[in-house]
Backbone as JSON Lines, residues from 0, in Angstrom:
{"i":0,"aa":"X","n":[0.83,-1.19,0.0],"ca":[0.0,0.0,0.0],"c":[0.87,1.25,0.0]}
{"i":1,"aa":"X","n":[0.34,2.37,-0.71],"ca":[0.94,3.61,-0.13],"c":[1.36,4.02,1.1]}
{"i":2,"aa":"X","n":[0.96,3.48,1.92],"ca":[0.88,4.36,2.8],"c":[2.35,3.73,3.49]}
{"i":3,"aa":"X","n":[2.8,2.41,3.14],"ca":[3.88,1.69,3.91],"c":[5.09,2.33,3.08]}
{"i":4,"aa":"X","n":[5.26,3.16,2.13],"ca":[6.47,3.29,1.4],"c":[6.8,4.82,2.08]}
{"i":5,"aa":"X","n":[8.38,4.71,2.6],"ca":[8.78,5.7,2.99],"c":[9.54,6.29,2.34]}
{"i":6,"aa":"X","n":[9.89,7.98,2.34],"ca":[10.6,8.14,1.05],"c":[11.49,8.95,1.7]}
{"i":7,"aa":"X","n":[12.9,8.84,0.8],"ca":[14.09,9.36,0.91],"c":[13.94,10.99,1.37]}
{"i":8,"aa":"X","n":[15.12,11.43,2.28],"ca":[15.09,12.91,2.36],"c":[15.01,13.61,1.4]}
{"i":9,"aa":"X","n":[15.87,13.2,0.66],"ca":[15.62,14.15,-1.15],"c":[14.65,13.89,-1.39]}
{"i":10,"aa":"X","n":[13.85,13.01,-1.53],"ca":[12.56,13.73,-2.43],"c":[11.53,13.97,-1.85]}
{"i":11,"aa":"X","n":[11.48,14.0,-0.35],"ca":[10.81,14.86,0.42],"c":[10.86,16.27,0.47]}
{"i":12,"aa":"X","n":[12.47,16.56,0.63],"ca":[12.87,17.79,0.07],"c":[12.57,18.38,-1.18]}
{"i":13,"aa":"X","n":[12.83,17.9,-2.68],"ca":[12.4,18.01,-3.58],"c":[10.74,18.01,-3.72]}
{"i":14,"aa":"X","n":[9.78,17.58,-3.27],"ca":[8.72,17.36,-3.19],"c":[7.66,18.95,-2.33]}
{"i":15,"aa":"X","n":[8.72,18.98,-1.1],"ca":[8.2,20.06,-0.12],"c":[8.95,21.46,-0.95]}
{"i":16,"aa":"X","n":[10.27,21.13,-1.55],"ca":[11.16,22.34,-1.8],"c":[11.11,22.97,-0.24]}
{"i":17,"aa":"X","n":[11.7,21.93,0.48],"ca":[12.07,23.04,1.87],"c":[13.42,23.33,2.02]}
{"i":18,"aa":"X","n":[14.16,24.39,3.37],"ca":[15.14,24.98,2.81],"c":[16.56,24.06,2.71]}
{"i":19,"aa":"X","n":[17.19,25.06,2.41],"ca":[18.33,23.46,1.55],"c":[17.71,23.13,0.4]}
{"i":20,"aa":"X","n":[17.53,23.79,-0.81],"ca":[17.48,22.99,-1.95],"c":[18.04,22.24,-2.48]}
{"i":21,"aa":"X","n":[17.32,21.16,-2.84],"ca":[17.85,19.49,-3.26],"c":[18.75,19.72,-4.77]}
{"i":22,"aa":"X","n":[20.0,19.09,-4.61],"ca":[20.73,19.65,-5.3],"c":[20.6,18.59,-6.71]}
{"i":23,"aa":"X","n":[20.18,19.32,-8.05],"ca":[19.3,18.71,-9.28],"c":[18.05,18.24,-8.76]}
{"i":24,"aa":"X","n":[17.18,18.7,-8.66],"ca":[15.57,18.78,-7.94],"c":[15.3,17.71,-9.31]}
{"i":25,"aa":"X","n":[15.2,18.02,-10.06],"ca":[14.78,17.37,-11.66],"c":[14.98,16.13,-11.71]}
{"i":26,"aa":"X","n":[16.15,15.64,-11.51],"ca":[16.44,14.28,-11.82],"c":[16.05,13.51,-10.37]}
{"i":27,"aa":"X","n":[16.38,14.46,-9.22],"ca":[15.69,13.26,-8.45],"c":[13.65,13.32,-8.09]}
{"i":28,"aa":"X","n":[13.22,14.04,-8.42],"ca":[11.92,13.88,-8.78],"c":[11.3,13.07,-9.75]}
{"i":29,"aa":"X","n":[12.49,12.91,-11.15],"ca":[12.31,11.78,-12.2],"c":[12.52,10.73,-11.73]}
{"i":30,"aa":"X","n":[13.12,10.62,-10.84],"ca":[13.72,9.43,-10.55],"c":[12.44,8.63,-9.88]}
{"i":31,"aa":"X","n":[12.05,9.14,-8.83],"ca":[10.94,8.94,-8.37],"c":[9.81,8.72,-8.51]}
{"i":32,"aa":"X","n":[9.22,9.47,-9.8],"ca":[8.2,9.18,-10.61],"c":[8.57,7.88,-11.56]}
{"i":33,"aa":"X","n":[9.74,7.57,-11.47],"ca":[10.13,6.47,-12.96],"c":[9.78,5.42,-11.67]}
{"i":34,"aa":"X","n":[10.49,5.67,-10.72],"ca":[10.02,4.2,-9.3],"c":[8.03,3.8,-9.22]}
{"i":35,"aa":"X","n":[7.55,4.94,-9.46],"ca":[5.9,4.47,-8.6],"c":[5.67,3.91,-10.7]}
{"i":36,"aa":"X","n":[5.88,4.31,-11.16],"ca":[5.29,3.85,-12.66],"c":[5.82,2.63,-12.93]}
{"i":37,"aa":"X","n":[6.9,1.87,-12.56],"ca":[7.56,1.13,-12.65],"c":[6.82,-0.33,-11.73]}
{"i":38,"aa":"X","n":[6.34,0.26,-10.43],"ca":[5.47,-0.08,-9.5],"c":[4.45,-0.88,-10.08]}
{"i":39,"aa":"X","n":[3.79,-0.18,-11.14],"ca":[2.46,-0.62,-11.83],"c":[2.76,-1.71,-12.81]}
{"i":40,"aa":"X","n":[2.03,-3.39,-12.51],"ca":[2.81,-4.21,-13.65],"c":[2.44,-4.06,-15.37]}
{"i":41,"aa":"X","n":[1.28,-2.77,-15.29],"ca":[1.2,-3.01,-16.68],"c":[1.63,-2.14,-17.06]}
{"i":42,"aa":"X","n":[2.4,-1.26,-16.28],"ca":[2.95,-0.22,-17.39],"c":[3.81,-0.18,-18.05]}
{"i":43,"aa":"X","n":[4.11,0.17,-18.93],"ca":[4.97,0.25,-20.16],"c":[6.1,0.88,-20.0]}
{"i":44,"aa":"X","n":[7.22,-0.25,-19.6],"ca":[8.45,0.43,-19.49],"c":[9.43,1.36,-20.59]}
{"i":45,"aa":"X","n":[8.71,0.92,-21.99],"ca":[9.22,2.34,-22.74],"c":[9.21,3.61,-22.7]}
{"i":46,"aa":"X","n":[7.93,3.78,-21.99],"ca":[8.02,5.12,-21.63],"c":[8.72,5.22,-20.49]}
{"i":47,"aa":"X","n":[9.39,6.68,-20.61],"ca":[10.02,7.03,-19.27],"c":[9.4,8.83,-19.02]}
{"i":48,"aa":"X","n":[9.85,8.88,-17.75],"ca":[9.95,10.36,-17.65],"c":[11.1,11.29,-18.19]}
{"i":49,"aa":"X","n":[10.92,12.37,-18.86],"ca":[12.06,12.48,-19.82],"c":[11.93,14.65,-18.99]}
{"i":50,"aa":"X","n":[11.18,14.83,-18.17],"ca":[11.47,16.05,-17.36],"c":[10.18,16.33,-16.34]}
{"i":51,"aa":"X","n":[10.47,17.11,-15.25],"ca":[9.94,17.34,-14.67],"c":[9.79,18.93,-14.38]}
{"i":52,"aa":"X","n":[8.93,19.33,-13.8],"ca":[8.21,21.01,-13.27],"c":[8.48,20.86,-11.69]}
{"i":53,"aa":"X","n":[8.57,22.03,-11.22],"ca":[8.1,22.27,-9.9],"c":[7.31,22.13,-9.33]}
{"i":54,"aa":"X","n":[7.37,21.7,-8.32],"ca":[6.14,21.25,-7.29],"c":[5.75,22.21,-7.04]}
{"i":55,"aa":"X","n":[4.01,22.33,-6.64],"ca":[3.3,23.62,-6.21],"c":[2.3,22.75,-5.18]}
{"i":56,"aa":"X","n":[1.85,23.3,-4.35],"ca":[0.97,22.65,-3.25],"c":[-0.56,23.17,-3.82]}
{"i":57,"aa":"X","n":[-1.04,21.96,-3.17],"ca":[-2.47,22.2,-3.49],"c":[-3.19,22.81,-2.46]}
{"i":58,"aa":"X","n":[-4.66,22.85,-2.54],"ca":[-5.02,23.63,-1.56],"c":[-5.49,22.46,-0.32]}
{"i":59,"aa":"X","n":[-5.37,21.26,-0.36],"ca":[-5.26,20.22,0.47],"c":[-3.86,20.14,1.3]}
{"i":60,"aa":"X","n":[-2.95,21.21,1.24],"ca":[-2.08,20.84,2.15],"c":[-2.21,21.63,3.14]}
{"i":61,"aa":"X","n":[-1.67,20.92,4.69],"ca":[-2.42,21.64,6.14],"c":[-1.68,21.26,7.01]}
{"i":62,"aa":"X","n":[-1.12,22.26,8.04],"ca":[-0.15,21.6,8.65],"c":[-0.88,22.12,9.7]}
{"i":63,"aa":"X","n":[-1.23,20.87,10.69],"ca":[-1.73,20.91,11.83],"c":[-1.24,21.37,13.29]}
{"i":64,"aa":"X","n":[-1.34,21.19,14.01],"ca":[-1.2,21.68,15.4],"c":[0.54,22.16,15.02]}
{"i":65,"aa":"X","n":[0.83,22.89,15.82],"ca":[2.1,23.2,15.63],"c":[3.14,22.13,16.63]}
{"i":66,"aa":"X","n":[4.24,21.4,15.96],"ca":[4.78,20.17,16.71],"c":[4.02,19.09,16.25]}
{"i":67,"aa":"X","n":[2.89,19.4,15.37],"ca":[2.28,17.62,15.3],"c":[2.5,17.42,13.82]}
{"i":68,"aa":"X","n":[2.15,16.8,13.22],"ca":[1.9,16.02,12.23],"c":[1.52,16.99,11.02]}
{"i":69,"aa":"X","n":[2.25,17.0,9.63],"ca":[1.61,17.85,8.79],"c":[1.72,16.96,7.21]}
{"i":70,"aa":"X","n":[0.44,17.02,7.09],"ca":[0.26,16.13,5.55],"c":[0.06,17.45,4.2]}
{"i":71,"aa":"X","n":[0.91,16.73,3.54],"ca":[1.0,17.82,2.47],"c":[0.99,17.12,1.56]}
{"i":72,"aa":"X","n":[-0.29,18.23,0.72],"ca":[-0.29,17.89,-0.91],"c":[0.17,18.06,-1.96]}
{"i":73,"aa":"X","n":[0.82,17.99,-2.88],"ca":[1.82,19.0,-4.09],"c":[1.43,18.26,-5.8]}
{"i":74,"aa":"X","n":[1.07,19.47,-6.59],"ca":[0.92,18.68,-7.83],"c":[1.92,19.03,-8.74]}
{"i":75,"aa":"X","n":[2.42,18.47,-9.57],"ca":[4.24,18.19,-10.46],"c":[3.82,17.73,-11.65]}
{"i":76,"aa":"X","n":[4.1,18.93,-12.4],"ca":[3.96,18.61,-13.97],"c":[5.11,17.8,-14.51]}
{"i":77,"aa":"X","n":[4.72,17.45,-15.87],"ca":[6.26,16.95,-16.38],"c":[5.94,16.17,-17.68]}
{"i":78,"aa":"X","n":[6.51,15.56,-18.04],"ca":[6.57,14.66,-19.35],"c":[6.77,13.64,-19.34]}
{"i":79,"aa":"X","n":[6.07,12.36,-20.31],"ca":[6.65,11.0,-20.47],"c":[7.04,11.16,-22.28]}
{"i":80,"aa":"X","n":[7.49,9.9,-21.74],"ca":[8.63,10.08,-23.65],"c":[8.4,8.47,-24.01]}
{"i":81,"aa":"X","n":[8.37,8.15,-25.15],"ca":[8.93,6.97,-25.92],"c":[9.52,7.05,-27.38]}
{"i":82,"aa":"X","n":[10.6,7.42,-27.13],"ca":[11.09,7.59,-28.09],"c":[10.5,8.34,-29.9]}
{"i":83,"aa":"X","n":[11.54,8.42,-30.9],"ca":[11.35,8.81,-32.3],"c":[9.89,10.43,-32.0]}
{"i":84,"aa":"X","n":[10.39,10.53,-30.66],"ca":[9.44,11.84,-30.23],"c":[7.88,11.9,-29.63]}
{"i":85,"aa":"X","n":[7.44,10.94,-29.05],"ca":[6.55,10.78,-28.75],"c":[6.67,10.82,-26.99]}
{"i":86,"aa":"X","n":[5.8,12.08,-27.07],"ca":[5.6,12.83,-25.86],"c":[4.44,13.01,-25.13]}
{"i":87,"aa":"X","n":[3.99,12.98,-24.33],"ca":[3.15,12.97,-23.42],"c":[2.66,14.25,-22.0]}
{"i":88,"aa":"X","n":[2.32,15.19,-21.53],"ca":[2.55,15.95,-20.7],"c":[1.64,14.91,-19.68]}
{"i":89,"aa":"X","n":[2.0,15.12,-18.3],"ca":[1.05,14.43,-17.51],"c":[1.18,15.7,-15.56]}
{"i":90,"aa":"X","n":[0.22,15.42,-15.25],"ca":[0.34,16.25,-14.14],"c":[0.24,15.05,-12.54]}
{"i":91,"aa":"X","n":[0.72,15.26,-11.85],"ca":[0.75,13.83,-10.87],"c":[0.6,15.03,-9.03]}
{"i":92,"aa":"X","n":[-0.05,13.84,-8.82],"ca":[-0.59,14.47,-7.4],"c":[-0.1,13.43,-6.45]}
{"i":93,"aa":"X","n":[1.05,14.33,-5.47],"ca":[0.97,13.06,-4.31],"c":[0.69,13.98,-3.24]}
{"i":94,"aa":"X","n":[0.87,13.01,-2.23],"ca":[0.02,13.28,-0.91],"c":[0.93,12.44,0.15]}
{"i":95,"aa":"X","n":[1.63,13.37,0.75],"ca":[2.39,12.55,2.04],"c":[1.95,13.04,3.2]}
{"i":96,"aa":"X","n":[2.51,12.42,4.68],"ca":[2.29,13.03,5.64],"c":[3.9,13.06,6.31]}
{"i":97,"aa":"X","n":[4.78,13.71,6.42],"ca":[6.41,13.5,7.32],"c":[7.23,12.88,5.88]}
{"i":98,"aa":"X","n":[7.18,11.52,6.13],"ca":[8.24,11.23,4.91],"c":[7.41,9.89,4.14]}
{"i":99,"aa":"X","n":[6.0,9.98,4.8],"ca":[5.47,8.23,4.26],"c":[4.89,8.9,3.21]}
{"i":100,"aa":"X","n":[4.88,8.1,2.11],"ca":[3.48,8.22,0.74],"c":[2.23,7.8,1.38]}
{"i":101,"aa":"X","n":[1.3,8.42,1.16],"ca":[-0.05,8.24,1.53],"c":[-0.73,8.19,0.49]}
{"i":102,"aa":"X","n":[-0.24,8.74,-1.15],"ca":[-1.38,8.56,-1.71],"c":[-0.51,9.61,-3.36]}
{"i":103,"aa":"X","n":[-0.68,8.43,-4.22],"ca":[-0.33,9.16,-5.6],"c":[-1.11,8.8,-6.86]}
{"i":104,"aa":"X","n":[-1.38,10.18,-7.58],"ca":[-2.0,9.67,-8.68],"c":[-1.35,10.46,-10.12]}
{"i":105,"aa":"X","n":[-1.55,9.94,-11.41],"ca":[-1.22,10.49,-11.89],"c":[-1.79,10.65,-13.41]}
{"i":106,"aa":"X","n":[-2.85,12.27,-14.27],"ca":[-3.2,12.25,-15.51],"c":[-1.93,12.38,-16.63]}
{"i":107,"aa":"X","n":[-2.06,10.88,-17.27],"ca":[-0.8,11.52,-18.57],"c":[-1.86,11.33,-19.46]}
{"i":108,"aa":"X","n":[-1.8,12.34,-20.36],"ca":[-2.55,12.82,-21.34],"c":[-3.95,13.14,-21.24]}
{"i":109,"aa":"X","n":[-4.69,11.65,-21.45],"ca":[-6.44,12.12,-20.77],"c":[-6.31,10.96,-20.04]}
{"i":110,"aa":"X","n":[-5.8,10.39,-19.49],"ca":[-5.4,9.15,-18.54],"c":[-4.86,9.36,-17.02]}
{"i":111,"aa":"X","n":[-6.38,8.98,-16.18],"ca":[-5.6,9.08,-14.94],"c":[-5.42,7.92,-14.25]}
{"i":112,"aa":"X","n":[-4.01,7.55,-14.0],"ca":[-3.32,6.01,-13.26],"c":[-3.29,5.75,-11.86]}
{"i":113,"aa":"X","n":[-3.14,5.25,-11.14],"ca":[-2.59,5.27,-9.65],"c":[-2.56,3.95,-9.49]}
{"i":114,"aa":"X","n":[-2.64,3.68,-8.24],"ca":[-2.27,1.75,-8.2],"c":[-3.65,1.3,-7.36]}
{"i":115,"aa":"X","n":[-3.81,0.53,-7.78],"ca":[-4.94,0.06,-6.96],"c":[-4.75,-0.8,-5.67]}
{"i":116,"aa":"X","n":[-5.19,-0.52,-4.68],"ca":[-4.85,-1.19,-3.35],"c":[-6.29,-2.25,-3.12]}
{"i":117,"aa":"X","n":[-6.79,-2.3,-3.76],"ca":[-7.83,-3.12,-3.56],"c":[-8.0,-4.55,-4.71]}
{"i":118,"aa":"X","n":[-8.49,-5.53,-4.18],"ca":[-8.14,-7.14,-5.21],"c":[-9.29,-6.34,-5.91]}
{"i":119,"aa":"X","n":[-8.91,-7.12,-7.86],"ca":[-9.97,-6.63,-8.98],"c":[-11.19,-7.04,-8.59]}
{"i":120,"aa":"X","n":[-11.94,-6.48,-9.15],"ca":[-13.62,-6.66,-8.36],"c":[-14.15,-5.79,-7.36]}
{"i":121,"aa":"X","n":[-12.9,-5.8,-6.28],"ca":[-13.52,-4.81,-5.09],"c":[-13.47,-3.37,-5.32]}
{"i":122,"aa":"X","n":[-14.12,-2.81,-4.4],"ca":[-14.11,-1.32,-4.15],"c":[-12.73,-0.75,-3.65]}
{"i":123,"aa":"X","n":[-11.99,0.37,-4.21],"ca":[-10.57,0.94,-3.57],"c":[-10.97,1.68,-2.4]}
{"i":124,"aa":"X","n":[-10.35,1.41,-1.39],"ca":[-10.47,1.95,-0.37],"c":[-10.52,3.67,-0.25]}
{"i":125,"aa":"X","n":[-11.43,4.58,0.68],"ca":[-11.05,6.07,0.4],"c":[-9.63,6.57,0.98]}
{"i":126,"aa":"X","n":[-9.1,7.34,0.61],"ca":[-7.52,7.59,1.18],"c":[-7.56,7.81,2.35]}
{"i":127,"aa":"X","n":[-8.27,8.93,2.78],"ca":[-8.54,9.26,4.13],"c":[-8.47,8.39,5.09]}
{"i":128,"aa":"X","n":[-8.23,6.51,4.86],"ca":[-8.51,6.06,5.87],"c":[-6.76,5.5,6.59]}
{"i":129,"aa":"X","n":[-5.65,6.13,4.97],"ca":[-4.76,5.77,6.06],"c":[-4.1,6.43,6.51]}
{"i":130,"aa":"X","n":[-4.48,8.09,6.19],"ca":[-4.18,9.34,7.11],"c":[-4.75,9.28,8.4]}
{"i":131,"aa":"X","n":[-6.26,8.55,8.36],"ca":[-6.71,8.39,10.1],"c":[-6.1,7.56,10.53]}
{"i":132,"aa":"X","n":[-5.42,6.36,9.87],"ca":[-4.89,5.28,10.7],"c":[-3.8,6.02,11.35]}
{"i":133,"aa":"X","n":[-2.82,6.61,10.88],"ca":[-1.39,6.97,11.18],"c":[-1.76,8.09,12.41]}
{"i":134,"aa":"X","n":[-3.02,9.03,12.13],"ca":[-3.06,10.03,13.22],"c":[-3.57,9.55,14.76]}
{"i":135,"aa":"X","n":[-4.0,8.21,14.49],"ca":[-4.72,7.31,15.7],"c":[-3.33,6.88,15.91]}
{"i":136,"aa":"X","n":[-2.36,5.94,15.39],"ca":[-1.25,5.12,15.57],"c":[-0.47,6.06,16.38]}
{"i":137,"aa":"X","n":[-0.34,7.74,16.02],"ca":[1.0,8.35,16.46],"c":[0.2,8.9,17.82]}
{"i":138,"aa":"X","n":[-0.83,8.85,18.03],"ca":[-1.24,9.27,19.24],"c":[-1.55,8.06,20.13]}
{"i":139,"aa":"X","n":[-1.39,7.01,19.86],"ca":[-0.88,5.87,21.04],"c":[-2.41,5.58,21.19]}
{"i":140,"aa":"X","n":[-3.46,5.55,20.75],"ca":[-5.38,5.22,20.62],"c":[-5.1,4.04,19.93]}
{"i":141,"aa":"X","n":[-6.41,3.91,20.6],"ca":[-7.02,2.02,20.05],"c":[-8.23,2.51,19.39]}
{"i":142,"aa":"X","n":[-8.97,2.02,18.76],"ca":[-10.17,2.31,17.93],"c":[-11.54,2.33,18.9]}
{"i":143,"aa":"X","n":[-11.11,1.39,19.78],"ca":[-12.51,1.75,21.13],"c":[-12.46,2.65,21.94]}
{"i":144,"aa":"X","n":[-11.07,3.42,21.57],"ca":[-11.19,4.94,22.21],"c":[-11.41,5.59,21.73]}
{"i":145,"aa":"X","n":[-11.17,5.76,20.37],"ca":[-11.79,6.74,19.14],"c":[-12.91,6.59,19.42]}
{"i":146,"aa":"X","n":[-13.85,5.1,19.21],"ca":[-15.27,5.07,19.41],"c":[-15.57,6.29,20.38]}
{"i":147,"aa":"X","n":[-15.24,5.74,21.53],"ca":[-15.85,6.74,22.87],"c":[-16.1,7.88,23.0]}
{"i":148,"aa":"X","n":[-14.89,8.31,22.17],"ca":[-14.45,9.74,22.23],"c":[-15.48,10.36,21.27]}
{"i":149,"aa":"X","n":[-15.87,9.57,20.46],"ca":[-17.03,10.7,19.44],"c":[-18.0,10.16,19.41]}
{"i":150,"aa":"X","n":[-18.2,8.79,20.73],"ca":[-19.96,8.4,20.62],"c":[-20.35,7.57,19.26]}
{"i":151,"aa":"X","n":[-19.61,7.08,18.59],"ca":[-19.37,6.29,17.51],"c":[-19.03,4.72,17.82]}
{"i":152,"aa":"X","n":[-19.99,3.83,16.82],"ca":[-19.52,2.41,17.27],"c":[-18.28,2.08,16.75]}
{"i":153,"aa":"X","n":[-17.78,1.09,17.35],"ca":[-16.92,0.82,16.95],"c":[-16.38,0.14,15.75]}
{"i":154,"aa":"X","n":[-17.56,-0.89,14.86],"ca":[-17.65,-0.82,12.97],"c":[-17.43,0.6,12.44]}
{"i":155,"aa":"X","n":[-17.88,1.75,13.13],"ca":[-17.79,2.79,12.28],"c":[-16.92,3.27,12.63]}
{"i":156,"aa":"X","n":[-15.54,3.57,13.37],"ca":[-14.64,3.95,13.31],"c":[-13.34,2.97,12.47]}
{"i":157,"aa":"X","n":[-13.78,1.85,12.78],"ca":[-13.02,0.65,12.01],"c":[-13.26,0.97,10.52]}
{"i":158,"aa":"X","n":[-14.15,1.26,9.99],"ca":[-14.5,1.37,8.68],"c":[-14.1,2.5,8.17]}
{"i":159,"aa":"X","n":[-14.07,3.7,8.96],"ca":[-12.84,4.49,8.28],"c":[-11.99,4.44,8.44]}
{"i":160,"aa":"X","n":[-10.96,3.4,9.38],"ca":[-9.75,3.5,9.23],"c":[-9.64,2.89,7.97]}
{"i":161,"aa":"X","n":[-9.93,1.79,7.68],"ca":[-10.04,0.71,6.85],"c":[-10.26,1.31,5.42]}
{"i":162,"aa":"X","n":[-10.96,2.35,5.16],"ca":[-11.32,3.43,3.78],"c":[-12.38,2.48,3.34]}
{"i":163,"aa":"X","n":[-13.23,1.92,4.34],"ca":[-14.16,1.39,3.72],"c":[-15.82,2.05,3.92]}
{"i":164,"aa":"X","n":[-15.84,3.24,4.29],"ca":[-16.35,4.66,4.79],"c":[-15.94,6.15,4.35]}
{"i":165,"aa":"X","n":[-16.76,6.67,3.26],"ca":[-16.62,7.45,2.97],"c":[-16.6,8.77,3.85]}
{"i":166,"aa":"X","n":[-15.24,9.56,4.53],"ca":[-15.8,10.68,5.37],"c":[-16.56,11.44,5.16]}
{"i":167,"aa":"X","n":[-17.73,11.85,6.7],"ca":[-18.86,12.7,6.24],"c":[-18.54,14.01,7.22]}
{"i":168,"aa":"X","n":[-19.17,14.92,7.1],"ca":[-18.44,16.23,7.76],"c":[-18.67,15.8,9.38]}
{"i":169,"aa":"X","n":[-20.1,15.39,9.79],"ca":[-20.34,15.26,11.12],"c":[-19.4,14.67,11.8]}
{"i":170,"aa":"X","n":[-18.98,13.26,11.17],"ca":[-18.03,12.34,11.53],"c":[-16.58,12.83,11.82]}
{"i":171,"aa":"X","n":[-16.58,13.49,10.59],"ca":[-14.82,14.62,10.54],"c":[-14.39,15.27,11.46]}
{"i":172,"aa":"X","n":[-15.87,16.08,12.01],"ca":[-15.52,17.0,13.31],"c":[-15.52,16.24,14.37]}
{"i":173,"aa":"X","n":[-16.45,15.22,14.89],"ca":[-16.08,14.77,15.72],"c":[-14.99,13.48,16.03]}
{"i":174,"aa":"X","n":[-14.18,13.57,14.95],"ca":[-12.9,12.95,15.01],"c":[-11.85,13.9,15.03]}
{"i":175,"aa":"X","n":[-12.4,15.19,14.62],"ca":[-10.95,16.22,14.76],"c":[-11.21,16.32,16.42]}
{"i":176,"aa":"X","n":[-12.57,16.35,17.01],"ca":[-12.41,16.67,18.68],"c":[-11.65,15.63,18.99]}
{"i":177,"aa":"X","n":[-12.11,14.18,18.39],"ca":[-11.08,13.08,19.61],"c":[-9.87,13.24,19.83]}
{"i":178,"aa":"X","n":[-8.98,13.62,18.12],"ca":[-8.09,13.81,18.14],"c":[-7.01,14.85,18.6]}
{"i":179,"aa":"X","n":[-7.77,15.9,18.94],"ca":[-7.63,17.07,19.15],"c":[-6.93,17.89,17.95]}
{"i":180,"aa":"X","n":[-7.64,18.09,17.06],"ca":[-7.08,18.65,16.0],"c":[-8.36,19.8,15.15]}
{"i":181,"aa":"X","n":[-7.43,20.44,14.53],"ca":[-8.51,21.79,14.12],"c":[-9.21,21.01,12.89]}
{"i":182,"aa":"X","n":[-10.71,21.26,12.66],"ca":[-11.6,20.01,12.3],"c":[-11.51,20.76,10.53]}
{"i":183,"aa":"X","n":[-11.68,22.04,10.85],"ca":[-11.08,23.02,9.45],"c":[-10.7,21.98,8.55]}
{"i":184,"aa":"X","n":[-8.82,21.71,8.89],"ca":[-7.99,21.24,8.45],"c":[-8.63,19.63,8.26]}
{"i":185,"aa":"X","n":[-8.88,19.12,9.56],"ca":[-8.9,17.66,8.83],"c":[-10.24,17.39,7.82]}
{"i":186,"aa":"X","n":[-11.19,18.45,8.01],"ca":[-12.16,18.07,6.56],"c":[-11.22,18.07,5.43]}
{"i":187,"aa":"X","n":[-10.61,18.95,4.79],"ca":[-9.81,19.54,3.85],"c":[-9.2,18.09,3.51]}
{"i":188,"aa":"X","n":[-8.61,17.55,4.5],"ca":[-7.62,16.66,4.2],"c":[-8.33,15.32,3.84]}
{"i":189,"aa":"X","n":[-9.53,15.51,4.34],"ca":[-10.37,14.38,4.08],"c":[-11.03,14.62,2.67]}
{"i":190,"aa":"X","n":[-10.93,15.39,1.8],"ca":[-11.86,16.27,0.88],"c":[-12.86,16.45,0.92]}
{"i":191,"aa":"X","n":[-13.42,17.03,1.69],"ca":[-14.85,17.5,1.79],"c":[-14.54,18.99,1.32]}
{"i":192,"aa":"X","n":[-15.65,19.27,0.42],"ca":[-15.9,20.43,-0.05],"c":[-16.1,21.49,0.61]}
{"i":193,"aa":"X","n":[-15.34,23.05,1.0],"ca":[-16.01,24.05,1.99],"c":[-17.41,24.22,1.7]}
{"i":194,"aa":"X","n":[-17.6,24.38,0.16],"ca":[-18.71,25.25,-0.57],"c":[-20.09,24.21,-0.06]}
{"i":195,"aa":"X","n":[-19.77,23.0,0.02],"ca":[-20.78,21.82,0.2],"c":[-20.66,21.33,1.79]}
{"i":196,"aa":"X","n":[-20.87,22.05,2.32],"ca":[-20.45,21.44,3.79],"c":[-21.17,19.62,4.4]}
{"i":197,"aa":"X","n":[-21.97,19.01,3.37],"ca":[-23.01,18.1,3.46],"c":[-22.33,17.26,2.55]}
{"i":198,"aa":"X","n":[-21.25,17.85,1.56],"ca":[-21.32,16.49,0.84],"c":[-19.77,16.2,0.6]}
{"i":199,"aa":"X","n":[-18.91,15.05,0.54],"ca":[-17.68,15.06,0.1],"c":[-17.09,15.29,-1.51]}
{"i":200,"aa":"X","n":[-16.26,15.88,-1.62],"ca":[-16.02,15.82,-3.15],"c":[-15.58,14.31,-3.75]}
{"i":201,"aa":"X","n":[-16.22,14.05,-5.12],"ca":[-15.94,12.73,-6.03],"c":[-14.43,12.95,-6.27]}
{"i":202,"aa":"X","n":[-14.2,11.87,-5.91],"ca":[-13.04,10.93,-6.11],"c":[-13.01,10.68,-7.87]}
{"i":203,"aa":"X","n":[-11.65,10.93,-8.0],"ca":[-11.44,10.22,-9.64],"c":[-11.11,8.75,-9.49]}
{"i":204,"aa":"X","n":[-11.17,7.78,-10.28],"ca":[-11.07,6.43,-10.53],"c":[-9.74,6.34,-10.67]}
{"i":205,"aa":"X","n":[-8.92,5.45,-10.02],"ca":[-7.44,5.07,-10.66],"c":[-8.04,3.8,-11.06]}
């Protein structure tokens, strides 16, 4: 799963552009993108990444309590190539929290890829559930304390860790109280829409 792959200081650095710039940002961002595509068994190792853009953050990135935990989003243009000139622009969205991948996708051309964490047939899990796992894990909680804490059974806190529960705003806030975290931020991170406070935003298909 995403969420178990940890990634090198450079391309955290390269990724965040924090200070200390990563010295050739380009090639080790290619590098990286050539690793998760490589990941996928049907993809086509002729193509490669042949350049990359600067990272820019999305409006999903939120850095929480100050000293705690901050998940950040960044989207990175760039190019795939296969040779005699055949080019591709593609735009790729990841989503970390510290140094783990939590979550990457990526449109090349009118094609959007990512990996599927779920066996063919089933439903892919929502992401959100392994940003809640990690924010329950680093605060030392069991899931029957989460329950308690927001008056929630305990299938339904299991089921969003699990991303087998789509987050709903009610639920959001009263998991930002258990957690003690500003509920603002963790809708956002959960994607729920400001403009729609009732409904979550659609998910694209990998």
């Amino acid at each position: 799963m995403d969420g178990e792959r940890l990634l090198s200081a450079a391309v955290v650095g390269a990724l965040t552009r924090s200070v200390g710039a990563v010295p050739d940002e380009r090639a080790v961002l290619g590098a990286f993108f050539e690793g998760l595509l490589a990941d996928l068994p049907w993809w086509d190792r002729a193509w490669r990444v042949v350049d990359v853009g600067a990272p820019r953050a999305s409006s999903s990135s939120r850095a929480l309590t100050p000293g705690d935990v901050q998940v950040v989003e960044v989207t990175v243009p760039g190019f795939v190539g296969r040779g005699a000139g055949e080019v591709l622009a593609f735009s790729a969205r990841v989503r970390l929290l510290e140094d783990r991948l939590l979550r990457w996708q990526m449109k090349v051309g009118e094609t959007v890829i990512g990996p599927a964490l779920a066996p063919a047939g089933e439903r892919e899990p929502h992401p959100f559930g392994a940003v809640f796992q990690l924010l329950v894990t680093m605060r030392g909680l069991r899931v029957q304390e989460v329950a308690w804490r927001t008056g929630r059974a305990v299938s339904t806190i299991r089921m969003l860790r699990d991303g087998r529960l789509a987050p709903e705003r009610a639920l959001i806030e009263e998991v930002a109280l258990a957690l003690d975290l500003p509920a603002e931020d963790l809708a956002v991170i959960a994607g729920l829409d400001p403009a729609d406070p009732g409904r979550a935003q659609p998910r694209t298909p990998t």
